[in-house]
C-alpha positions in Angstrom: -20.0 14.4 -3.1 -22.2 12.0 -1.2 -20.1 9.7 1.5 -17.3 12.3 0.9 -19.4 15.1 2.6 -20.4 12.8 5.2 -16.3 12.7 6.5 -15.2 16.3 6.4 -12.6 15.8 8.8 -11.2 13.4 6.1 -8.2 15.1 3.8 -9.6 13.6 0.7 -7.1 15.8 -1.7 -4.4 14.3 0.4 -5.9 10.6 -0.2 -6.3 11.4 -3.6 -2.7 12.6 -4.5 -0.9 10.0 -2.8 -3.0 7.2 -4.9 -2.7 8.9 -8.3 0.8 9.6 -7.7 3.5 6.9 -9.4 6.1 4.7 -7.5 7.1 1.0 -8.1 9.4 -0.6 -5.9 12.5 1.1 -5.5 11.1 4.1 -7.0 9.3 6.0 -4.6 10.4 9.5 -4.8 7.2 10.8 -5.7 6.0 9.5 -2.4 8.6 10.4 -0.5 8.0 14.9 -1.3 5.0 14.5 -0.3 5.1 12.7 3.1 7.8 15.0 3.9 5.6 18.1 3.0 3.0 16.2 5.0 5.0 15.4 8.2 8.5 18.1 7.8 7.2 20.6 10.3 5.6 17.8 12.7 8.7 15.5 13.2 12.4 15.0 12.3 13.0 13.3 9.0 15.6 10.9 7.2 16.0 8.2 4.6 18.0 5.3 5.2 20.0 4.0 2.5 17.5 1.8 1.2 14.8 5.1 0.5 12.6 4.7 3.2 11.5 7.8 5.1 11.5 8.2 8.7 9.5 11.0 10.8 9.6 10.8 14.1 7.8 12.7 16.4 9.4 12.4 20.4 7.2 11.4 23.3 6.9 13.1 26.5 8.3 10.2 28.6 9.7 6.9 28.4 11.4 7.2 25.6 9.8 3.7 24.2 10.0 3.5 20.5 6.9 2.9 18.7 7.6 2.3 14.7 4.3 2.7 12.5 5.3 1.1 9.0 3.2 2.3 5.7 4.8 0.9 2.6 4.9 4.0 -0.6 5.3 0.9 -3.4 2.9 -0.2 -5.4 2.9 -2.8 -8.0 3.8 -1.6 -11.6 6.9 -2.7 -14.2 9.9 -1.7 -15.3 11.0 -1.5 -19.4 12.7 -4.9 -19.9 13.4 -4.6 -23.9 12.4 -2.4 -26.4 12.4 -4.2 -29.8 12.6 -2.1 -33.6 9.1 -1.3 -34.0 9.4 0.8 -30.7 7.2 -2.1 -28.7 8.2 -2.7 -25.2 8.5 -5.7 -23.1 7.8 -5.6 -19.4 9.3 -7.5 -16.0 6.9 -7.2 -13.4 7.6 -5.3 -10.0 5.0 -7.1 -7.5 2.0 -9.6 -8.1 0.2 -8.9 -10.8 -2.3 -11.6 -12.0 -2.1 -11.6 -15.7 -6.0 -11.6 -16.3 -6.0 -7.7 -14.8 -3.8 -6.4 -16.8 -5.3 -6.8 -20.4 -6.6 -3.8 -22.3 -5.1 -1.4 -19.9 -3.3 2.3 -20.3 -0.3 2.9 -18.8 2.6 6.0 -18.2 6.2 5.1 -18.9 8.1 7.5 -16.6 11.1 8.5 -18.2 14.0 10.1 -17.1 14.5 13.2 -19.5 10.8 13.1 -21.0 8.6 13.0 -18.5 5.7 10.3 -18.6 4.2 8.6 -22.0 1.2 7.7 -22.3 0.7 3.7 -23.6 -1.4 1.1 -23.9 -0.6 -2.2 -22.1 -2.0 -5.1 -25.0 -1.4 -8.9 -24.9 0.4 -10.6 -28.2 -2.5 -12.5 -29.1 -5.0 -11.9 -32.0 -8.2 -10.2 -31.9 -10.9 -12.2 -30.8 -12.6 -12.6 -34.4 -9.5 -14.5 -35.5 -9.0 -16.8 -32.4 -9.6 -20.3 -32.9 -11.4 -22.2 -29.7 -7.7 -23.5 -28.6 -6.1 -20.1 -28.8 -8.9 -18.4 -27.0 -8.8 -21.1 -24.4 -4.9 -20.0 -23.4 -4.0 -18.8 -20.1 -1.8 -15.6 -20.6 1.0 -15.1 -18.7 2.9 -11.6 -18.3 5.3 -12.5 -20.9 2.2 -12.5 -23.6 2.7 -8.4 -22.9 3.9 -5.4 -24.5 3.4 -1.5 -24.6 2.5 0.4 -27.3 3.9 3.8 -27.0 2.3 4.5 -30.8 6.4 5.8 -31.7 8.6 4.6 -34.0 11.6 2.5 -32.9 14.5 5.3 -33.4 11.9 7.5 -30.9 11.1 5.2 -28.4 14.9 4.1 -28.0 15.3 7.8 -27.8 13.3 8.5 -24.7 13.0 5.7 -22.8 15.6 3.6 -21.3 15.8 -0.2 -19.6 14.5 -0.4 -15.9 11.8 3.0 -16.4 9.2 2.6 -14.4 6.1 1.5 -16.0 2.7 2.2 -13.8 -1.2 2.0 -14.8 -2.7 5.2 -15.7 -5.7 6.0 -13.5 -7.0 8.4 -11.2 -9.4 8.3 -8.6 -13.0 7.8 -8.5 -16.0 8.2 -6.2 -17.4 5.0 -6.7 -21.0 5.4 -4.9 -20.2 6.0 -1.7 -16.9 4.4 -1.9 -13.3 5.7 -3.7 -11.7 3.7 -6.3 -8.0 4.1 -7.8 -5.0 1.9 -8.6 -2.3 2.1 -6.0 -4.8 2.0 -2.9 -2.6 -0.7 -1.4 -0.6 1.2 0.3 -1.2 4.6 -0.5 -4.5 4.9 1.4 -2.4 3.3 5.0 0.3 6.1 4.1 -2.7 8.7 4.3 -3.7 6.7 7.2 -0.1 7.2 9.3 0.0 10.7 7.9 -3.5 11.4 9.9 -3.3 9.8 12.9 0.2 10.6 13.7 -0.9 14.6 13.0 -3.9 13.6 15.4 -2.5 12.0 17.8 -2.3 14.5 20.9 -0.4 14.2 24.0 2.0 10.4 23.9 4.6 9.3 25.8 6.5 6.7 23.7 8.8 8.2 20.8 6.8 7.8 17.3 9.0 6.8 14.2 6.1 6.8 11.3 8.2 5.0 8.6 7.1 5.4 4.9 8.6 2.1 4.1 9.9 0.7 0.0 9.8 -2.2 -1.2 7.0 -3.8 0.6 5.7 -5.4 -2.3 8.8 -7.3 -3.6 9.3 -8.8 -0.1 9.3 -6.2 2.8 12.3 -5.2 2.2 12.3 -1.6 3.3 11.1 -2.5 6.8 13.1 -4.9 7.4 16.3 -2.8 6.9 14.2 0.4 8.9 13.7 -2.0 11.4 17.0 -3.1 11.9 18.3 0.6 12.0 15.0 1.6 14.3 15.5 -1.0 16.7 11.9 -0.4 17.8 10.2 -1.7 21.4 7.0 -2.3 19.2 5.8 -2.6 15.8 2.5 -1.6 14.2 2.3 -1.9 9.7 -0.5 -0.4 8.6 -1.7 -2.2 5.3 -4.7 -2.8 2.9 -6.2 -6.2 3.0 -8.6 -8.4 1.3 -12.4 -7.5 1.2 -14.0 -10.0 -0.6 -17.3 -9.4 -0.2 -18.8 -9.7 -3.4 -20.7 -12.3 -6.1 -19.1 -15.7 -6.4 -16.7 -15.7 -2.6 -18.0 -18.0 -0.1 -18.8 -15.7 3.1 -16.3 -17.6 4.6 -13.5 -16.6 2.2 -14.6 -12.3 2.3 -11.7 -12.1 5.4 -13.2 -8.9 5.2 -16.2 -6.3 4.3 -16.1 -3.3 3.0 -18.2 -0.6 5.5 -17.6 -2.9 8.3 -15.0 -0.6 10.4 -11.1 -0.9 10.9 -9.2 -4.4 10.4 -7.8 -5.9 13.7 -5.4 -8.2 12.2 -4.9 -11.9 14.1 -2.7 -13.4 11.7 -1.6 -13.5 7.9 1.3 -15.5 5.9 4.1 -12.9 7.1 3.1 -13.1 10.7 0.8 -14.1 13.8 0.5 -10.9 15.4 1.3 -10.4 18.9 -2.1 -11.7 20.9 -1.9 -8.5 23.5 -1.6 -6.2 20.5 -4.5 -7.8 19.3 -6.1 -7.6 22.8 -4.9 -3.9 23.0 -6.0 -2.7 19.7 -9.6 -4.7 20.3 -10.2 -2.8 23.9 -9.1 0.6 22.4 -11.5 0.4 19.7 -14.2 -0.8 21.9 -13.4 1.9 24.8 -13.8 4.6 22.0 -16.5 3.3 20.3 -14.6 2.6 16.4 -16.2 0.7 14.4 -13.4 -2.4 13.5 -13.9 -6.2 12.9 -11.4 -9.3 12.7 -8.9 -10.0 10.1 -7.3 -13.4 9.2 -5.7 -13.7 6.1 -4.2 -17.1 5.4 -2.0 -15.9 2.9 0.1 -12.8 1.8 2.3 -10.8 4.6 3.2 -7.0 5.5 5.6 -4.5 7.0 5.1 -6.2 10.3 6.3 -9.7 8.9 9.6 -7.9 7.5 10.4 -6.7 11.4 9.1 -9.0 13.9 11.8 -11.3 13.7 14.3 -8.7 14.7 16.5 -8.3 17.7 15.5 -11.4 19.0 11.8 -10.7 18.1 9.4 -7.5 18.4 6.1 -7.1 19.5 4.1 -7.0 16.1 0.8 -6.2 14.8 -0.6 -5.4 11.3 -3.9 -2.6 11.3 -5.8 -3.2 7.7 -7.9 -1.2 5.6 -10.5 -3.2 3.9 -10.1 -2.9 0.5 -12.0 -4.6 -2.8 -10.4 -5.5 -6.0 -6.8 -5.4 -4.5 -3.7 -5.7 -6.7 -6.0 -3.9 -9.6 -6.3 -0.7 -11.1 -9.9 -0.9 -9.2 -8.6 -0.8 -5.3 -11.9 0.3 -3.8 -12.1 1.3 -0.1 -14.8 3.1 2.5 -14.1 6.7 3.7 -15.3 5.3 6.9 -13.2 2.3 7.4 -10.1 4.6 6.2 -11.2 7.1 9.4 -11.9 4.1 11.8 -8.5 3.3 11.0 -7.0 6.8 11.5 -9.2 7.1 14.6 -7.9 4.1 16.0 -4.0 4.3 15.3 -4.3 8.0 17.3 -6.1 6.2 20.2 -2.8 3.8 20.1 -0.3 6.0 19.9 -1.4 7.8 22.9 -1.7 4.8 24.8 1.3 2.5 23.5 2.8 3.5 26.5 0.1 1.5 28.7 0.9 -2.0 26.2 2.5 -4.7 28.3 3.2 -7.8 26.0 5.5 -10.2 27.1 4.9 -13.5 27.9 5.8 -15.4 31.2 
């Protein structure tokens, strides 16, 4: 399978069964069997009362709490209205940009009928009938509907207000890349998963937390954070590669193949310099491929718990991913094992991590 046989260490069935699977925010139960399959016989695990799972795996020593945060979400809708004809009408959960989501097919997850297949379709004519001004519109996510291809009495039937509504793709190899919607985060849950079962001898306490809500606000870390209480924080995340035709170089924050995201700052957070310093000297003591991240806008986990208890040592580790907030989320094999590689090396050496300030 080309780039896939070149990482057989990698778990790629894993990967690929946590991006296929289906969870908008605050409905992550999907997620949540399978990192509990994943990490039940390797740590203790709860929920909190907000969803989010968390494993933790004890240390030898200090007794130091470590929290890795790795949100389940991902960006989907829920049924807002379902008129006559059986034709539904959408609210958004997360940022979708409006020009992704034409032409697409979806699954409406229902609760006594399993998943329907649908088509996502703007209300707007077909292009042989638009006139110059109608063609030049902007469409917003109101423009949208599902058709379920049902009558009215049917869909009313089986599907309910607030279903969750998610695209309906599955993962690709994509050259020597992998391509699927849900990417962001599923691929960073895959990526806590693996380190923290690689991870070897440590002496701070881990609590890997598969957080919810991340992408309506970071909500599930924040409340995990509060109850966690942690000594430090690391997120793991997606972010932006935009290395492709029409970004200025300067605007690619960063490139696909290029190793592990170090994260300096975003619009959630400026991570905590000696985090940065840490994660910098681990990756250049163990020879892991990584570059610099700084994203001037959007935020993750890290944003949601830094502020907490009077503050927490904070720092966000990203997996460079293409096309993000699509159903094309395209990421290496080898940045996603730089980044496994190199939150193992920090969870055995947390304990060395001295960052506060004089």
């Amino acid at each position: 399978m080309g780039q896939l046989g070149q990482n057989e260490g990698m778990n790629v069935q894993l990967l690929k069964e946590l991006v296929e699977a289906h969870g908008v925010p605050g409905q992550e139960d999907a997620i949540r069997k399978i990192v509990r399959r994943e990490l039940g016989d390797l740590c203790d695990i709860t929920c909190d009362a907000m969803g989010s799972m968390i494993c933790v795996k004890k240390g030898s020593g200090s007794g130091k709490k470590l929290m890795i945060a790795a949100h389940m979400d991902e960006i989907g809708f829920v049924v807002q209205h379902i008129d006559d004809k059986g034709f539904i009408r959408i609210n958004p959960v997360g940022g979708w940009d409006p020009r992704m989501m034409c032409a697409q097919r979806v699954l409406v997850h229902t609760r006594k009928d399993g998943s329907l297949a649908g088509t996502l379709m703007p209300s707007t004519k077909p292009k042989h009938m638009l006139t110059p001004a109608e063609a030049g519109k902007a469409l917003t996510t109101d423009d949208f509907f599902i058709d379920l291809g049902l009558s009215g009495d049917d869909v009313k039937e089986k599907v309910s207000i607030g279903d969750m509504v998610t695209m309906n793709r599955g993962m690709q190899e994509t050259g020597n890349n992998l391509t699927c919607k849900a990417m962001d985060d599923r691929v960073a849950v895959f990526v806590m998963i693996e380190a923290v079962k690689a991870a070897n001898d440590h002496d701070v306490d881990v609590y890997a937390v598969a957080t919810v809500q991340e992408e309506i606000g970071l909500r599930g870390a924040a409340a995990a954070g509060s109850g966690i209480a942690p000594d430090i924080c690391v997120a793991i995340d997606i972010t932006l590669a935009n290395d492709i035709p029409g970004i200025p170089e300067q605007l690619a924050i960063t490139k696909l193949g290029e190793g592990a995201a170090i994260k300096f700052m975003d619009g959630s957070l400026i991570c905590n310099p000696k985090m940065v310093d840490h994660f910098r000297d681990l990756a250049e003591k163990n020879d892991i491929k990584h570059q610099i991240e700084l994203l001037p806008r959007g935020g993750t986990d890290a944003g949601g718990v830094q502020r907490l208890h009077g503050g927490i040592p904070s720092f966000t580790l990203s997996i460079p991913t293409r096309y993000v907030h699509t159903v094309n989320e395209t990421v290496d094999p080898n940045d996603v094992q730089a980044c496994i590689d190199l939150m193992a090396a920090y969870i055995e050496d947390a304990h060395n991590g001295q960052y506060s300030f004089e």
